[in-house]
GUKOL-20826 format. One record per residue (C-alpha): residue in three letters; x, y, z. Coordinates in pm, whole numbers, padded with zeros to 5 digits, always signed. Layout:
<recs>
ALAXYZ
...
</recs>
This chain:
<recs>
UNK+00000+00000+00000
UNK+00157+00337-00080
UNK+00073+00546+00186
UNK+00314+00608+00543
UNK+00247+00660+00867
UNK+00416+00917+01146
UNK+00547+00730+01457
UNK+00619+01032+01752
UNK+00799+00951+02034
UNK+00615+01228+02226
UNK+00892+01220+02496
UNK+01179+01322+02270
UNK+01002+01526+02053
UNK+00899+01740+02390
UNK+01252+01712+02539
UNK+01459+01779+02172
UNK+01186+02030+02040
UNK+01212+02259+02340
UNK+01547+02271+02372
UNK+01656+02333+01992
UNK+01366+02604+02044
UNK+01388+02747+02398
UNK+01755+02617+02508
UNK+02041+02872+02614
UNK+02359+02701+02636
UNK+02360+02385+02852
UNK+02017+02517+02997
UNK+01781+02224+03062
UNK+01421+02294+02988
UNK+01170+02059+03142
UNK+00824+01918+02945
UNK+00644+02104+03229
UNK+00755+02411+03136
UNK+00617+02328+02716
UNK+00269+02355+02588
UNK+00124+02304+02284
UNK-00009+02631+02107
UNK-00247+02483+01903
UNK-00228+02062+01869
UNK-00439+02072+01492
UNK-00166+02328+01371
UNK+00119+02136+01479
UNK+00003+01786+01359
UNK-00083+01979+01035
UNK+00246+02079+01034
UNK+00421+01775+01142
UNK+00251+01613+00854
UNK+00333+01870+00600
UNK+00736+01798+00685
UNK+00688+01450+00708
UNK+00537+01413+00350
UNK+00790+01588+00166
UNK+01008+01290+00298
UNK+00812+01031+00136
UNK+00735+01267-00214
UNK+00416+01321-00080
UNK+00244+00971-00039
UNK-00131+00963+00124
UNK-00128+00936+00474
UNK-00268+00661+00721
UNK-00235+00824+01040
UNK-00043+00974+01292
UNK+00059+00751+01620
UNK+00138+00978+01908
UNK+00362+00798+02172
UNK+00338+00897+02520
UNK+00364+00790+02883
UNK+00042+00861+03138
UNK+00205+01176+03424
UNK-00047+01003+03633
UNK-00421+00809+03667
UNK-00546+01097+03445
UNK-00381+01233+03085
UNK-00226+01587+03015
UNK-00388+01834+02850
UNK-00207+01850+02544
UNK-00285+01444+02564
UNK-00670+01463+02552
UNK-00678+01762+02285
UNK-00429+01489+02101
UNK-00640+01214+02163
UNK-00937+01380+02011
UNK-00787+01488+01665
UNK-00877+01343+01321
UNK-00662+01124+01219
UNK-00459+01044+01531
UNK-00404+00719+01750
UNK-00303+00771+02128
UNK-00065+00541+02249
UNK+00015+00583+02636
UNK+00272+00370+02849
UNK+00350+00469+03175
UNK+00597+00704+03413
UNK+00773+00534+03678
UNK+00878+00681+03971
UNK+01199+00840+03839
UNK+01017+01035+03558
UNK+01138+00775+03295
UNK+00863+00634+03021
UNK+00811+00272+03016
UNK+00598+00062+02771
UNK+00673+00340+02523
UNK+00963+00186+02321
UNK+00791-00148+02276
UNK+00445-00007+02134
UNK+00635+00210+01849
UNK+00753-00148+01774
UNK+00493-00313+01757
UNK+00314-00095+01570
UNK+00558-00014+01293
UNK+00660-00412+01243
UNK+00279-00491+01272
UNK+00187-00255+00910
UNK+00476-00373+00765
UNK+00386-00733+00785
UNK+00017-00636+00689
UNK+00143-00435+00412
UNK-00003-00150+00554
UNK+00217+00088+00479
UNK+00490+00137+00219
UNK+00672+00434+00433
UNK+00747+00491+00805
UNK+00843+00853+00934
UNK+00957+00835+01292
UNK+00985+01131+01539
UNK+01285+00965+01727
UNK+01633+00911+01812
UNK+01585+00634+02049
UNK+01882+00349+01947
UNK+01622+00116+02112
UNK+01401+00122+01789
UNK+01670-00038+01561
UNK+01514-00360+01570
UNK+01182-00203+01452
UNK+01350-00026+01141
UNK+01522-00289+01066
UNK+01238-00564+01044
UNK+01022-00300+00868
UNK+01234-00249+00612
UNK+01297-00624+00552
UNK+00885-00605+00481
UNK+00961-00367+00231
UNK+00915-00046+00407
UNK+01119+00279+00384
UNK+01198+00409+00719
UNK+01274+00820+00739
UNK+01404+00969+01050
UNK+01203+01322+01161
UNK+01471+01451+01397
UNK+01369+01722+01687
UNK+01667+01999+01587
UNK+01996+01904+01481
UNK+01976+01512+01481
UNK+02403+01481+01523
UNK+02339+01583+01880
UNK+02006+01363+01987
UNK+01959+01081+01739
UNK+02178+00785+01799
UNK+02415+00739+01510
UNK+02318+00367+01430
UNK+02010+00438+01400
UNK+02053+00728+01138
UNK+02232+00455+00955
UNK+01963+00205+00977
UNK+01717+00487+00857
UNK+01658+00569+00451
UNK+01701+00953+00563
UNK+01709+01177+00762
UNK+01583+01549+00796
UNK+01496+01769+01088
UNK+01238+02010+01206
UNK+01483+02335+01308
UNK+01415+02571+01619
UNK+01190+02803+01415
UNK+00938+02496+01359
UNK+00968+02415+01738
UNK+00930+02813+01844
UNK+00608+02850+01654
UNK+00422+02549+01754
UNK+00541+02564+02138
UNK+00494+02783+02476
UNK+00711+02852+02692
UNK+00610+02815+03085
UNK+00781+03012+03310
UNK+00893+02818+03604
UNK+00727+03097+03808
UNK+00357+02985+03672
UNK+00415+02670+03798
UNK+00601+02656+04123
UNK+00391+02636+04449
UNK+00362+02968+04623
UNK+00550+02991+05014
UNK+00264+02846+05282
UNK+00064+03148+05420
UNK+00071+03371+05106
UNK-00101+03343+04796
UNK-00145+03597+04536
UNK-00538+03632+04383
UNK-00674+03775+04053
UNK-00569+04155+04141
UNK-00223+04073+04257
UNK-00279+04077+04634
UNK-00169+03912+04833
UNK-00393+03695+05018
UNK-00260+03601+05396
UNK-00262+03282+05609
UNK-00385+03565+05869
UNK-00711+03669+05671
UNK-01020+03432+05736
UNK-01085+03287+05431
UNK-01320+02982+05324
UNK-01214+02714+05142
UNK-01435+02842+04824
UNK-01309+03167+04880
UNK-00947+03007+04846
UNK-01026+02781+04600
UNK-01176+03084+04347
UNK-00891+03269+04366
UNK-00636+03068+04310
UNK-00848+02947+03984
UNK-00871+03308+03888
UNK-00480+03347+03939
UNK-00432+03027+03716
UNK-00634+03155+03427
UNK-00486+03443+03436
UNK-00171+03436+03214
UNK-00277+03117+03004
UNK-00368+03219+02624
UNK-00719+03202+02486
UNK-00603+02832+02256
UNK-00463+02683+02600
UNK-00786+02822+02796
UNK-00982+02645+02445
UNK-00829+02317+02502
UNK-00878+02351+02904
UNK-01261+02352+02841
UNK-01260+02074+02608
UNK-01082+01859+02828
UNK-01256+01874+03132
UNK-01584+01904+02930
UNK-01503+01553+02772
UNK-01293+01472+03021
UNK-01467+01536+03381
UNK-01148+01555+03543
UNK-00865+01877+03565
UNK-00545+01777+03389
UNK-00253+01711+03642
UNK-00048+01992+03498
UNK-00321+02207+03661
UNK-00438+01966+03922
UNK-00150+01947+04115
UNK-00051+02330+04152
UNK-00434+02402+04223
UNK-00458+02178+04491
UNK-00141+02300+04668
UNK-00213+02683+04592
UNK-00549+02570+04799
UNK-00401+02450+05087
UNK-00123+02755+05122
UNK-00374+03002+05106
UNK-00538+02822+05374
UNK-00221+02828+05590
UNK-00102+02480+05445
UNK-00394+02335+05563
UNK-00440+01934+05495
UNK-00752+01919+05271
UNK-00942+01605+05305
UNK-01072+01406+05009
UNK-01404+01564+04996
UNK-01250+01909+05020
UNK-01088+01834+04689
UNK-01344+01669+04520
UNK-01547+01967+04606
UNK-01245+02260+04486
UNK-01231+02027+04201
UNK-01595+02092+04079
UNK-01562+02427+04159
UNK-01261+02397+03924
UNK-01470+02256+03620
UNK-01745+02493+03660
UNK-01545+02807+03660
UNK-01373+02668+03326
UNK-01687+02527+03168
UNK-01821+02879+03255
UNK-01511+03086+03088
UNK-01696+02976+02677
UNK-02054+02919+02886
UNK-02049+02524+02855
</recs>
């Protein structure tokens, strides 16, 4: 069949993308501080680059390889996971940080529509030496294999595997600065117990008797506050479809909560409820 599909090894295209875009000397840029600006552009994009390498052949799909941060997926996971034309593949974190389950799905996959005669080109988003194995049984169905490397591929794809690829070409910095955000390690970090700062910048103290919704709504309105109108877009539609707050948000919301409430231990149905309050204030933002 002469059509290919696009393997991404979400995990080093975060890691390689945001540092060939973002990175200042030997300057380490986590995935929490990356979002997605818009996931439709990007996989447009993605596409767009990873047809030229195969002169333009039809495409099946795109697989999108990722690992679960927790019991619930990332935002830029369920806006993913909901795109034409897209199959979600999630392993799992362990308790290092490190994906497992990752590697051996790309495999699977790739060797799987090769044998089927599926597909008659693979582009992979990867420079994991681990996949060898994978290009090298797909090609031995037939299939041309083409490297999509995150920024300059002689400093993050492993040499034998460039040689086990047909080619080789890169997305640059400027393809990695338009489709990505930059966090600032500020928005995310937890705020000092006894302080928090609301919606107008005030400080709110441990000192001043405050509720728990009274907590809860502030810190939601200092969260929304700097994200972007697409990230707010893609907020709604997850917990819309969803019913849950991504953990990118969760986490920092729950622990803003409890600082502002002098690092007060909230029980379970404290967060369930700050959670719903969560939801409804987003739902409200486009009047879901």
């Amino acid at each position: 069949m002469d059509r290919y599909a696009v393997f991404v090894d979400a995990g080093y295209f975060f890691a390689a993308g945001a540092q060939a875009a973002f990175g200042i000397g030997n300057a380490r840029i986590t995935r929490k501080q990356v979002s997605v600006k818009s996931p439709r552009a990007m996989l447009d994009a993605l596409c767009h680059e990873a047809a030229a390498a195969t002169a333009n052949l039809p495409l099946l799909r795109v697989y999108w390889y990722d690992a679960m941060p927790g019991p619930r997926m990332s935002l830029d996971q369920s806006a993913l996971a909901l795109l034409s034309g897209v199959k979600l593949r999630l392993g799992a974190l362990n308790s290092a940080g490190e994906q497992k389950g990752v590697d051996s799905l790309i495999v699977t996959d790739m060797i799987e529509l090769a044998r089927n005669r599926a597909i008659s080109d693979a582009v992979v988003v990867t420079g994991d030496e681990d996949l060898r194995i994978a290009f090298q049984v797909a090609q031995s169905f037939g299939v041309k294999v083409h490297i999509l490397a995150a920024g300059d591929p002689t400093k993050n794809v492993s040499p034998s595997l460039q040689m086990e690829a047909d080619s080789v070409t890169a997305l640059d910095s400027a393809w990695f600065g338009s489709h990505f955000d930059l966090i600032s390690p500020a928005q995310t970090a937890s705020p000092p117990a006894g302080a928090q700062t609301g919606p107008s910048s005030k400080p709110i103290l441990a000192s001043q008797a405050i509720n728990l919704e009274t907590a809860a709504a502030s810190v939601i309105a200092e969260m929304l506050a700097p994200i972007t109108q697409d990230q707010l877009a893609l907020l709604v539609t997850h917990v819309t479809t969803q019913r849950t707050i991504p953990p990118e948000f969760d986490r920092p919301f729950i622990a803003k909560v409890s600082a502002a409430l002098s690092g007060q231990r909230l029980t379970g149905d404290e967060k369930r409820h700050i959670r719903g309050q969560f939801i409804t204030a987003i739902k409200a933002t486009k009047g879901v």
